[in-house]
C-alpha positions in Angstrom: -32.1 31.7 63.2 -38.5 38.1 71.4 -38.1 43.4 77.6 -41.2 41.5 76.8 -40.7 40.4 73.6 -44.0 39.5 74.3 -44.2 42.9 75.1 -47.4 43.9 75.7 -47.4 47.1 73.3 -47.2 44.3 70.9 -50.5 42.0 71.9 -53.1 42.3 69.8 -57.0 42.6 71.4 -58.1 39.3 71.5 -61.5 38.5 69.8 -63.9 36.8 71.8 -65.6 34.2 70.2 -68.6 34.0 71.9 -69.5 38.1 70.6 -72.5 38.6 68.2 -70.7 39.0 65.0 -72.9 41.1 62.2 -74.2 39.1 59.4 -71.7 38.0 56.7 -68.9 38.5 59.3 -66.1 35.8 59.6 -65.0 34.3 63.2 -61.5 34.4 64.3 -59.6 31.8 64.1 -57.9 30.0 67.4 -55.3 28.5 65.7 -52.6 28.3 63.5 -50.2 26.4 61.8 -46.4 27.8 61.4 -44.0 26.2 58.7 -40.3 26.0 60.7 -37.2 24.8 58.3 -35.7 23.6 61.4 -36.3 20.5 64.2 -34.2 21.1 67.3 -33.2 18.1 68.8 -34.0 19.5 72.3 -36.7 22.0 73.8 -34.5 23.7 76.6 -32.8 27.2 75.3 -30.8 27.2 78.5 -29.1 23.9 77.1 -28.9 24.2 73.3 -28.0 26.8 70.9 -30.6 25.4 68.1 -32.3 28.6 67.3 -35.6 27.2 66.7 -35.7 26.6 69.9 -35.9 29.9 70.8 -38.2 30.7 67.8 -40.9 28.3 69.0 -40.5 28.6 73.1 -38.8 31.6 74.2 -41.2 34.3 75.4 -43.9 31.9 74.5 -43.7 28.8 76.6 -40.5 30.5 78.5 -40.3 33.7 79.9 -37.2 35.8 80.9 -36.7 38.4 83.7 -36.7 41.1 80.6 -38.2 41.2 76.8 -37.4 42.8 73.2 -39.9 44.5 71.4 -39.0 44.2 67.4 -37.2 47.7 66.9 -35.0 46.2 70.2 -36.0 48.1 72.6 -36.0 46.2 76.1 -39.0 46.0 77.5 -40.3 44.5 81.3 -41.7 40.9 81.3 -40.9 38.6 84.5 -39.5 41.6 86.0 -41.8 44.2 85.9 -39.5 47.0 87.0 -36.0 47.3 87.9 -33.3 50.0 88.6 -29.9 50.2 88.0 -27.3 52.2 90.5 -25.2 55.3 89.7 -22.0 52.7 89.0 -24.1 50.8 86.3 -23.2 47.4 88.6 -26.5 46.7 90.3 -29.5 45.5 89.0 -32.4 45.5 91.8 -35.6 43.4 89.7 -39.1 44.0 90.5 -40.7 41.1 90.2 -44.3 40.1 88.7 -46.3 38.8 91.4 -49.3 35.5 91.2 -47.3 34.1 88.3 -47.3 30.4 88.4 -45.4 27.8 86.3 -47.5 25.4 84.1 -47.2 22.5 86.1 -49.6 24.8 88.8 -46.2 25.8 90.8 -45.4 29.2 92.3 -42.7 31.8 90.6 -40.6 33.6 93.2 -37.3 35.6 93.2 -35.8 31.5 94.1 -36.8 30.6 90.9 -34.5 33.1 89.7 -31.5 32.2 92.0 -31.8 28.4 90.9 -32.5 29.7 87.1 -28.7 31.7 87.1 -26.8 29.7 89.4 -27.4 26.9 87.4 -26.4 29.1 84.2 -23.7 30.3 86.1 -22.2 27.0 87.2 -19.0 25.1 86.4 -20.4 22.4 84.7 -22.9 24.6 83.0 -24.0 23.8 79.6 -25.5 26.9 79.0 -24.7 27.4 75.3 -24.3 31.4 76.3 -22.4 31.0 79.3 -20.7 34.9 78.1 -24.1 36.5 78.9 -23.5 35.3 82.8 -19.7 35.9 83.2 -19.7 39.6 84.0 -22.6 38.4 86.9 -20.3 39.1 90.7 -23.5 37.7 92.9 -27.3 37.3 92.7 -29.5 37.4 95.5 -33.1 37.9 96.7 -34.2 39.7 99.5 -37.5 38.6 99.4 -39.5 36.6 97.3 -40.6 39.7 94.7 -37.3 41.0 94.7 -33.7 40.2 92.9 -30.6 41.8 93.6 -28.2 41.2 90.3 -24.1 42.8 91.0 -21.7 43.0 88.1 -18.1 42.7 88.0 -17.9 45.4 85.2 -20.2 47.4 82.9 -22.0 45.4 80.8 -23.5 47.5 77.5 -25.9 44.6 76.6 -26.9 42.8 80.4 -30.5 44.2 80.0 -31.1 42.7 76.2 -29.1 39.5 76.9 -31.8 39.1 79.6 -34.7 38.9 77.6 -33.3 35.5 75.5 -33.8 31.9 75.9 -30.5 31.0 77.2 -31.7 33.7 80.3 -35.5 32.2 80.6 -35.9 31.3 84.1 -36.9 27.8 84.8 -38.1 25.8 88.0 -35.6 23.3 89.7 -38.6 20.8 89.8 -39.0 20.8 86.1 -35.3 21.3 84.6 -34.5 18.1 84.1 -37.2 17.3 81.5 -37.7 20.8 80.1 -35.6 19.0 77.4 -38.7 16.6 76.1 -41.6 18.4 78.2 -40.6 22.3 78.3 -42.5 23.7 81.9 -42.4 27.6 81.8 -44.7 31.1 83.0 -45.0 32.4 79.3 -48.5 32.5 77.4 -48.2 29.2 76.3 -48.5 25.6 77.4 -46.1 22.8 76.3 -48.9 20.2 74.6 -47.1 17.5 72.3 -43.7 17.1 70.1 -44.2 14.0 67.1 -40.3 13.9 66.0 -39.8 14.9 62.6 -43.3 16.4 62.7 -44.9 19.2 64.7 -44.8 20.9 67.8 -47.9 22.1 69.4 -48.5 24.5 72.4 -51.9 25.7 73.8 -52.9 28.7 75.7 -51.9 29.2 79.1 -55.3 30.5 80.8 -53.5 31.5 83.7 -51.1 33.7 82.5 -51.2 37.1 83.6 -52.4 38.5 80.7 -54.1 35.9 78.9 -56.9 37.9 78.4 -54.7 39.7 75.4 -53.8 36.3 73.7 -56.1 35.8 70.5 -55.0 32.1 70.0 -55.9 28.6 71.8 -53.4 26.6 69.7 -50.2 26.8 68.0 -48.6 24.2 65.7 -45.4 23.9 64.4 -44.7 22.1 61.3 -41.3 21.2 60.7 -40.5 21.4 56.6 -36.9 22.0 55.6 -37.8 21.3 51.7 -38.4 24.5 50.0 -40.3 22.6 47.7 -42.6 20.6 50.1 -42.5 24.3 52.5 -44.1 25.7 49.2 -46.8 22.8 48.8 -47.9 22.6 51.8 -48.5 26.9 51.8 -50.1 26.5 48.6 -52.7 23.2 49.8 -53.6 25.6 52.8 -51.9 23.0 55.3 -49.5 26.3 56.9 -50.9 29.3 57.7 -47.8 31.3 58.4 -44.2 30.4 57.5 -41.8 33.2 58.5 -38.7 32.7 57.6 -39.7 31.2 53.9 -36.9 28.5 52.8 -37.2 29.3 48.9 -37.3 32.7 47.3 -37.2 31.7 44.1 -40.8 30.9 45.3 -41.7 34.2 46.5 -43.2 35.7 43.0 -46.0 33.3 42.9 -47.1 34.0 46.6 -46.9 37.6 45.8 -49.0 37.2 42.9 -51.5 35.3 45.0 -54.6 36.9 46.9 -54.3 34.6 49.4 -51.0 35.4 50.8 -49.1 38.2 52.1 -45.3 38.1 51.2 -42.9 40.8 53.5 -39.2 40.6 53.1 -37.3 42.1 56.6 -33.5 41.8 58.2 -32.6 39.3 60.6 -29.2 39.6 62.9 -27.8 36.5 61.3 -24.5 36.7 59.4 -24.3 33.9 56.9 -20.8 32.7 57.0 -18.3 30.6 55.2 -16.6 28.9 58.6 -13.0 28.1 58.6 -11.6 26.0 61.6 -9.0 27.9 62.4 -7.1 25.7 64.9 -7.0 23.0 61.9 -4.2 23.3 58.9 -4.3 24.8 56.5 -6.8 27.3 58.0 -4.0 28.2 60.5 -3.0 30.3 57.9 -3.9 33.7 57.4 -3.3 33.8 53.6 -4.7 30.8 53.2 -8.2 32.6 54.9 -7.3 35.5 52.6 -7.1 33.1 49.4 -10.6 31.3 49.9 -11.9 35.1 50.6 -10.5 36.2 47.1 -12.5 32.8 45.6 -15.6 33.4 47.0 -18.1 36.0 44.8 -20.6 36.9 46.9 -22.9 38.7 44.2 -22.7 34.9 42.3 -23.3 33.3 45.7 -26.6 35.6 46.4 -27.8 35.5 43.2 -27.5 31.9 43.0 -28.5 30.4 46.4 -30.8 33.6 47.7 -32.1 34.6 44.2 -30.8 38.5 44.8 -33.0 38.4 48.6 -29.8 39.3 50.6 -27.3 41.9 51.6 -23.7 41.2 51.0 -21.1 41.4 54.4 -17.5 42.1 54.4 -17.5 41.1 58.5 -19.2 39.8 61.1 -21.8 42.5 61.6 -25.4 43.3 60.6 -25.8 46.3 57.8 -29.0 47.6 59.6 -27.1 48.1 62.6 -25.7 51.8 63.0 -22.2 50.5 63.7 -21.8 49.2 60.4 -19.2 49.6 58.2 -19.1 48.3 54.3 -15.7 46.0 53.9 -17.0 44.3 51.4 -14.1 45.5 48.6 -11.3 44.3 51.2 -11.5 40.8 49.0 -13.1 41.8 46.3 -13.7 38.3 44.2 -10.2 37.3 42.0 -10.0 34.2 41.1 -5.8 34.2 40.2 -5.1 36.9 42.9 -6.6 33.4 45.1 -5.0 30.4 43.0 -1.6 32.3 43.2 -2.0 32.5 47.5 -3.5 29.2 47.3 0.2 28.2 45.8 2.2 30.8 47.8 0.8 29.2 51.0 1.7 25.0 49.5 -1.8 24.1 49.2 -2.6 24.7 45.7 -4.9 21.0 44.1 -5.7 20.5 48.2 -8.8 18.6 49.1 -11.3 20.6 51.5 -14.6 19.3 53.2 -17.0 21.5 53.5 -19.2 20.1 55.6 -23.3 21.9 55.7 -26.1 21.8 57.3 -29.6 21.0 55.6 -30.7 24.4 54.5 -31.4 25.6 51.3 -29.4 29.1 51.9 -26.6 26.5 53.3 -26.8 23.8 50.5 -27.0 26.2 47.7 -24.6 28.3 48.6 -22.1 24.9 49.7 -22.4 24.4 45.6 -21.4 28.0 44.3 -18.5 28.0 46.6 -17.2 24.6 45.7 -17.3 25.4 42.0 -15.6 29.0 42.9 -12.7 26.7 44.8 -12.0 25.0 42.1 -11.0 27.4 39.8 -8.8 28.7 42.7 -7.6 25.4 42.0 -8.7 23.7 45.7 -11.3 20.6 45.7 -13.9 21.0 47.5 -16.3 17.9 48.9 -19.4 19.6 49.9 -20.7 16.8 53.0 -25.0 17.6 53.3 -25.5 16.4 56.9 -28.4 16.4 59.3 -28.8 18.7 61.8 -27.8 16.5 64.7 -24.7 15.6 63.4 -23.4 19.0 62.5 -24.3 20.4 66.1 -22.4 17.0 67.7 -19.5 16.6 64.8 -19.1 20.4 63.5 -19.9 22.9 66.6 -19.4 20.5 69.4 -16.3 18.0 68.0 -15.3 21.2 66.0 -14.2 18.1 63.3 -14.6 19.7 60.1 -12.8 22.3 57.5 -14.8 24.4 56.7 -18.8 24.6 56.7 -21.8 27.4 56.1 -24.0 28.7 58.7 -26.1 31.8 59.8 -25.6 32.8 63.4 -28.6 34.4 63.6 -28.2 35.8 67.8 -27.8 39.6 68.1 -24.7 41.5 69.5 -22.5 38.2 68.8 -19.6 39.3 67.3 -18.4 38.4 71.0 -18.1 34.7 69.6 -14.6 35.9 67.9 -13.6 36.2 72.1 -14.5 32.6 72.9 -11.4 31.0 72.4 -10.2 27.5 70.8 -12.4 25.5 72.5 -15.5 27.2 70.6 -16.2 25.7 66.6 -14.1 28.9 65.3 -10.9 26.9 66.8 -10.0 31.3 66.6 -8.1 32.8 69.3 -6.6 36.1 69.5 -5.8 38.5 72.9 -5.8 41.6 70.8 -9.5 40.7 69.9 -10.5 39.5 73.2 -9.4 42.8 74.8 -11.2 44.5 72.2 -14.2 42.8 72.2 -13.8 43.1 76.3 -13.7 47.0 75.5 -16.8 46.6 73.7 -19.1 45.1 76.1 -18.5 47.3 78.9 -18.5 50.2 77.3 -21.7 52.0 78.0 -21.9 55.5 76.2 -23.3 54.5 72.4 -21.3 56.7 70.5 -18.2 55.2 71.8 -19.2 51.3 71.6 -20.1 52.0 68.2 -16.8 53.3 67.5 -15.3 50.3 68.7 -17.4 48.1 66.9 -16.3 49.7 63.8 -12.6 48.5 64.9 -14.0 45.0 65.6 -15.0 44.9 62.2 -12.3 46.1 60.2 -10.2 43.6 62.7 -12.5 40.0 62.3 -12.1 41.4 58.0 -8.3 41.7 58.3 -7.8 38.5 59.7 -10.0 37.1 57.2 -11.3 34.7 60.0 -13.8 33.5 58.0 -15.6 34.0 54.7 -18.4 36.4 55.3 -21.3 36.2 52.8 -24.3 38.0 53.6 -27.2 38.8 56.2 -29.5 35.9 56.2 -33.4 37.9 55.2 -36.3 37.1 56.8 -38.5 36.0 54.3 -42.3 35.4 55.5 -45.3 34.1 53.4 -48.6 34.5 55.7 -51.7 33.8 54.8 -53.9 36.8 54.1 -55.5 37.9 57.6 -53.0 36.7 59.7 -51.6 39.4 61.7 -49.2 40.2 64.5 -45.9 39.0 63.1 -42.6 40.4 62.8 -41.4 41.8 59.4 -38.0 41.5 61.1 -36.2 39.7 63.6 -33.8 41.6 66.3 -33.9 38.5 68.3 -34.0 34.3 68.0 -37.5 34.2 69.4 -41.3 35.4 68.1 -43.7 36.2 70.2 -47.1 34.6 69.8 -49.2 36.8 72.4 -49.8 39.1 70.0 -50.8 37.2 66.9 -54.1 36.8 65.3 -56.0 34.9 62.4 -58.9 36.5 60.9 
């Protein structure tokens, strides 16, 4: 849907239970409950692209040589230093030293080979294999030390770092991290009930566990908006960023008990068009269902007015962005007359969604917009699990709706036909190519500005709007993001009072 992310400018001061509190004065509280829309099917980030994943375990129960603080700035966390050489293509890592693993094991720089050779490797299933391609060698000197060489400049090497698909894992554990996730972070793995809750306990040998205000942290999974708002309401949840219903919000906001914040996330909510798969081979045809769609109807009807509107694949808090919103401005017979042009006009589309409400409401608008383009659309509300295996692994669907909420991503336009997209252009891969490796910021902005105006022109897919990050907390509850720059939230640093 996280340089320290846990970064310690962002613990709180934990409060010690055992102080004399004054007379009238409340205790802390240890724990908390967190509402999450989404179950992964797996706990490893470094073999699954589930975001909650990372929003439950990365730079909580995993940690990564490098953080992100929540205005983005990297920030140290398993590497507590490192420099970089006049060429920008070596990476010499610091390492934190007396950090152990959960299962009572010693961290060392070999930790870190295993943990990127692995990620690195042929037969990796590293759902971010792009963050390790530009990688030329890795190798430790000594145990506190890692030497990382790059093929090229890599503008983002530092922040790609710092996420789950980079946490460093031991080879004793990786097998299981699956079903029983083994990490350094402030956190300990404690149980998993399927279709449940997650819970994790403090790890009181991390380095800085003095800093960490809670003992234990549950997750409860709720993907209802309506049962998400019940159970806030019975005081079951104590925090639920990432709110599933804002139709709900008013009577949170209204409520003394709760604290609503509305912030950006980086996830571009998209209308997703195989494009290896007739008729979405077609460029006009892409063009046509981008003339159907009416994005102000779409927000207003699926995100009751919480969301930005996009013209292309990037965020509109970022400072690259440009507005291309007008290139298909909604027309309904501009679409029906390229819906005939191309031969498809009265064709039968699945679109295929995953089960969340920004998905499944939006899956409705757009099927009625289709249809008076003069296309039927089958809207197919599938699980989870089957949309990773059948939609982003088996890439067998037409079209289907989904946030990809991971920063600096636009890069997945370069992945070729074998990724979901079924999109493959050299002019973009170059370009993209361009992108990554170009360090100076003025110039990569400029060429993200082209990147844009390219992914719109193609019309690769319909973009709708940047996915919010809606959070209802109860009142007293501090330490959490208003918004997310990354998939993961740090924990450290959060407190119930």
């Amino acid at each position: 849907m996280t340089h320290s992310l846990r970064s310690l400018a962002l613990r709180g001061t934990a409060l010690a239970l055992c102080l004399a509190l004054p007379a009238g004065a409340a205790l802390a509280k240890s724990d908390i409950v967190i509402g999450l829309q989404q179950e992964p099917t797996t706990l490893d980030p470094t073999a699954d692209a589930t975001a909650s994943i990372d929003g439950m375990l990365t730079q909580n129960v995993f940690e990564s040589l490098t953080t992100v603080a929540e205005s983005g700035e990297v920030l140290p966390a398993l590497a507590e230093s490192w420099t970089v050489s006049e060429d920008g293509l070596t990476y010499t890592f610091q390492l934190a030293q007396d950090v152990t693993f959960h299962d009572g094991t010693t961290f060392d720089s070999s930790d870190v080979l295993f943990s990127f050779n692995r990620a690195m490797a042929e037969d990796s299933v590293n759902p971010s294999k792009g963050y390790f391609a530009p990688i030329a060698s890795v190798t430790a000197p000594d145990a506190a030390t890692v030497v990382i060489t790059l093929k090229e400049k890599d503008a983002f090497f530092l922040f790609n770092m710092a996420q789950g698909d980079a946490s460093i894992i031991a080879e004793e554990t990786s097998d299981t991290n699956s079903t029983n996730p083994v990490g350094t972070g402030p956190f300990k793995f404690d149980s998993w009930t399927r279709g449940d809750r997650l819970t994790l306990v403090k790890n009181p040998d991390w380095r800085d566990a003095g800093d960490v205000a809670l003992e234990q942290v549950e997750f409860r999974f709720i993907a209802d908006a309506a049962a998400a708002s019940a159970a806030m309401l019975a005081d079951e949840i104590d925090a639920f960023p990432g709110f599933p219903a804002p139709e709900l919000l008013p009577q949170f906001e209204a409520d003394p008990r709760f604290e609503v914040t509305v912030g950006s996330t980086e996830g571009e909510v998209i209308l997703a068009m195989n494009n290896a798969k007739a008729p979405f081979d077609q460029i006009e045809v892409r063009r046509a269902v981008s003339h159907a769609i009416d994005r102000e109807e779409i927000i207003d009807g699926a995100m009751y007015g919480q969301a930005v509107p996009i013209g292309s694949f990037y965020p509109p808090h970022g400072t690259a962005y440009v507005d291309l919103t007008d290139i298909y401005a909604h027309d309904t017979d501009k679409a029906k007359e390229m819906f005939e042009a191309a031969g498809v006009a009265g064709s039968t589309m699945t679109l295929r969604v995953p089960p969340f409400p920004y998905a499944t409401r939006s899956a409705e608008i757009i099927q009625a917009e289709l249809a008076e383009a003069g296309i039927d659309a089958k809207v197919e509300n599938v699980e989870w699990g089957f949309w990773l295996d059948e939609v982003y692994k088996k890439k067998n669907y037409d079209m289907t709706i989904i946030a990809h909420t991971s920063p600096n991503d636009m890069g997945n336009f370069a992945r070729g036909k074998d990724y979901f997209y079924g999109y493959e252009d050299p002019a973009f891969t170059a370009l993209w190519d361009n992108i990554r490796t170009e360090t100076d910021p003025a110039e990569r902005e400029a060429l993200l500005k082209e990147g844009q105006a390219f992914l719109t022109d193609q019309a690769v897919h319909g973009f709708l709007f940047q996915l919010p990050r809606l959070s209802v907390m109860k009142t007293g509850v501090e330490g959490f993001w208003q918004s997310a720059p990354v998939l993961f939230q740090p924990l450290a640093g959060v407190s119930v009072n």
